[in-house]
Structure formats: C-alpha cells, structure tokens
N, C-alpha and C positions, 0 to 999 in steps of 0.2 A: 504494500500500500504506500503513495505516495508522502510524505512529508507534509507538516502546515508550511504554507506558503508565508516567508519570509515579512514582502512586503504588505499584507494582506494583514499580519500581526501589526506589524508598525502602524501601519494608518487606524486599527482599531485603538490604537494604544493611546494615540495623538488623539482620539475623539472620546475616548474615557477620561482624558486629561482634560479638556475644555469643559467637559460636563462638571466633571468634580471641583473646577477653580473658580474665579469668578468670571468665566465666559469670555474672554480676550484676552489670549497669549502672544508677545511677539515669537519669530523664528528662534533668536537662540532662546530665549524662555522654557520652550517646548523642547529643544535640543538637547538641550540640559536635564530637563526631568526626566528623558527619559534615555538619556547615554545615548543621545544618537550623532553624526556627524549635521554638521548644519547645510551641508548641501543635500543631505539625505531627506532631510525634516523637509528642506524648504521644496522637496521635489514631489516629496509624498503631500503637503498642501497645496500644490500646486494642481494636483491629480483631483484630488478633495475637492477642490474650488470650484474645478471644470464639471463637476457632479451634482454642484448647489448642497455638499455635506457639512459646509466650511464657505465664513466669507468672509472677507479681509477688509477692515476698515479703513476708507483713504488718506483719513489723517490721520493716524496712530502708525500704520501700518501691521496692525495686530490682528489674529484671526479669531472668530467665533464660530457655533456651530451655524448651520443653514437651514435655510428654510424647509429645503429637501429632506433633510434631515430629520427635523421635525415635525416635518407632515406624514415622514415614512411612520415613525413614531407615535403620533397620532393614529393614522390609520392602526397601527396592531393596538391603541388602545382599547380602537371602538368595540373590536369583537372581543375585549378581554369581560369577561363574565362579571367582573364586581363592577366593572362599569356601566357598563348595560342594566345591571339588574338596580342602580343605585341613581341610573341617570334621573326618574322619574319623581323621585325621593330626596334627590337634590335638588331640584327646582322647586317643589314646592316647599319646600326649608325654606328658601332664598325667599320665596314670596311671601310667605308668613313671617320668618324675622326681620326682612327687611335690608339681611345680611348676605356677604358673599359667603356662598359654601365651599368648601374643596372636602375632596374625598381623596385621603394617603393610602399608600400600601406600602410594606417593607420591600427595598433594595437594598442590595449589599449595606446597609447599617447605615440607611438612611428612610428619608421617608420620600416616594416618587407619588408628584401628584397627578392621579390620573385621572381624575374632573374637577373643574372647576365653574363655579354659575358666577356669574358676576354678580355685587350688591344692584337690586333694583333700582336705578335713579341715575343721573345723567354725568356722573363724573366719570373722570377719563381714573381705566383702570386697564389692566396687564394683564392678561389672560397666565396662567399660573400649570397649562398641561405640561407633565415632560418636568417640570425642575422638580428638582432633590431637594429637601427640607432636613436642617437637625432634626436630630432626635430629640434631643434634653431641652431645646430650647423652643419645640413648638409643640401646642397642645395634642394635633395631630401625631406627636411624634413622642408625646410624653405617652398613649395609649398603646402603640404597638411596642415603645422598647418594655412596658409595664406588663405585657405578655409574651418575654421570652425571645425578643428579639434583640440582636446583638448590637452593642454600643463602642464597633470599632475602631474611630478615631477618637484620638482627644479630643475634649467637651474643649470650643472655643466659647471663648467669651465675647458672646456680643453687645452685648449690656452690661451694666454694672448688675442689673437684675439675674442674669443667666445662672443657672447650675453649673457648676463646673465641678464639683467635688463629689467622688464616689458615695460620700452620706448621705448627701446631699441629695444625691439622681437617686438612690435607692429609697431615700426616704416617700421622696414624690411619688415613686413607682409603686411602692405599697398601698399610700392612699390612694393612687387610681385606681387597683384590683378591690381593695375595701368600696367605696363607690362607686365606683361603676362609670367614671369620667373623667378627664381631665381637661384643664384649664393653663394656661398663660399668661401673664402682664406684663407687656415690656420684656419681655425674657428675648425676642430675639431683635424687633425693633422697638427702639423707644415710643412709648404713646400707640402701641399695639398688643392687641389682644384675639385671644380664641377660645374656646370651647369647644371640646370633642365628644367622642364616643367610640364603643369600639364597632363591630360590623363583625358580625360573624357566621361562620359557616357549617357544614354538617360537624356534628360530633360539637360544638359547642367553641371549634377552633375558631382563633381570631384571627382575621384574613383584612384586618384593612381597620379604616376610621373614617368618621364624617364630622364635619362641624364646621363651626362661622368663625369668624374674624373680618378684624376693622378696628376702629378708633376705640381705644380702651374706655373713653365714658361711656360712649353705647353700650358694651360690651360687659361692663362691672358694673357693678354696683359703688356709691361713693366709698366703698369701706375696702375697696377693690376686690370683692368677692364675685362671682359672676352672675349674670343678670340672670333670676329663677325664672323668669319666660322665658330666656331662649336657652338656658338650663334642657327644662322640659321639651323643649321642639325640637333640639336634637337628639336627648336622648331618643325620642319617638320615632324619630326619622331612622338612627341608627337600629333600634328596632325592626320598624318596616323593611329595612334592606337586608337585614338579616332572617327573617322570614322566608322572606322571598329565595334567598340563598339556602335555607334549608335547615338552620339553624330551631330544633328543636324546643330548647330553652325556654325561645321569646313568644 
C-alpha cells in the first residue's frame, strides 16, 4: 500500500494551524510552527489560495482560512445529526429570549460551533459556524468539559475573570453536573455573557450544548447570577433536542 502523501500532510497541517491561532499567519509564522522551509510553506499556500482554502490579506500580507473552506465545512455540518435535529430548537430559543443561540460540540478539547441563530434585531453581528470556543472560558464549553471531555491546552486567560486554575475549572465543572447548567460573565470577553445546557443522546451521553449569549446585563441578573427566564428557555430547549436525539432521560 502506498504511503500518506507528503505534501497533502503539510497543507492539512498549515490549515489546522490557522484554525487553532487567531486566523492570520504571515509565511514564516506558519514556517516556523510547523518546521517547514519557507519556500515550502509559501508554495503549499500558494496551492491553498488557488482552491479559495486560504486567503491572503493585501495589507498584512498574512493568510487566513477561505471561504471555500468554510463553506466545505459548512456543508458537512448540515447533515451532521445534532445539527439538524437542534436546528428547529435553536431558532425558536432565539425568538423567545430575544438572544443569539449557538449550539457546541466537543473537538479535539475545544468546543466547534456548529449552529448559530443570530440575536433577533438589527445589529451587525458574525455568524459564529466552524470557530473553536475554550472550554473553561465559555458557558458552552464549561458543559461538555463538565462531562468528561478533555481540557488539552493550557487555560488562557482572557479576562481577569477567566479560570485558569485546575480548582478552579474543576470546581465549576462539578457544579455544572450538580445543576444541570452552566453559565459565564466576562470569562472570555469583557461585558459578555452565556448560558448553557447540555444536549444529549441515546444512553443519557452528552453529545453537545445549547445556549444564549450577549451583553452580560441582558444576560444576568444585577447580582451577576443568570437571568431565571432565559435560565429556563434553555434548559427546555436543551431538552427538546435531546429528545428528539433519543435521549431517554428527558
């Protein structure tokens, strides 16, 4: 049987590095991370580029991933089963709290968000499919590391509010299994907040999360505890997709 193909690794490797960083490497940046020569890099993004995988900013001259890229990624969202089965369930969340939803799922020891409904109302907002979320620092990500999923990199600090201390994240992690939610404030942007749930599947496994986020006064309470209506309309919501998923339990 033949070998993996050399340069076929290298370009995968270069697009696992743009995911995982903040989205715009220059050439040797990328060269560097990953031992390669920088004519090698600069040849294998140049291949990228002509594919729309990867596209190069013309003032920086740094690359990010592509549209192409991400519409491939997209597309295998749509048929992936927690998203379909949670698309229905996320929209009307969004319509009843008034909030934007996203739905995580664990990736390598992050959290990949594979739906997102915008908040109802007229501001300019980011569509959120496809990016990687901490664990420790978002609500979404405080409910699957709290069932058993791995918390591989060091906790950064994004806030002065964030977890970073293994008591710390295990303490949080316990009370999300005691109630049956987790929460945020500021933990990974300042004056940001969420609320989660878990989503779960046959056998009572937990396969994912759902919940809001937005401006932390919306979102808490003034005592910074989280607002009990939308408390309740997620946990319901996570609920209903769980059901629907086969999850006994609920």
């Amino acid at each position: 049987m033949p070998g993996p193909i050399q340069s076929i690794e290298r370009a995968a490797a270069i697009l696992r590095l743009l995911a995982r960083g903040s989205g715009r490497l220059g050439v040797g940046e990328i060269a560097e991370s990953l031992e390669l020569a920088k004519g090698t890099a600069h040849g294998i993004l140049r291949t990228l580029q002509g594919v729309g995988f990867v596209e190069q900013d013309r003032d920086t001259g740094k690359y990010q991933l592509g549209a192409a890229l991400l519409h491939l990624g997209t597309s295998y969202l749509d048929v992936n089963e927690l998203r379909s089965r949670a698309i229905n369930w996320a929209d009307a969340l969004a319509a009843r709290s008034g909030e934007a939803v996203r739905i995580g799922a664990p990736l390598e020891g992050r959290v990949l968000v594979v739906h997102h409904v915008f908040r109802p109302d007229d501001s300019l907002q980011t569509l959120d499919v496809g990016t990687l979320l901490p664990l420790h620092a978002t609500a979404l990500g405080k409910v699957l590391l709290a069932y058993d999923t791995t918390l591989k990199a060091v906790p950064e600090p994004y806030t002065r509010r964030t977890l970073v201390t293994q008591t710390a994240i295990k303490r949080a992690c316990a009370k999300v299994r005691e109630a049956g939610w987790a929460a945020e404030n500021g933990e990974m942007i300042a004056g940001e907040a969420g609320i989660a749930a878990p989503i779960r599947g046959h056998g009572g496994i937990v396969v994912g999360a759902i919940g809001v986020s937005g401006a932390a006064e919306r979102i808490c309470e003034p005592d910074g505890s989280p607002n009990p209506r939308l408390l309740t309309q997620v946990r319901d919501a996570a609920r209903a997709v769980s059901r629907d998923l086969g999850a006994s339990r609920w």
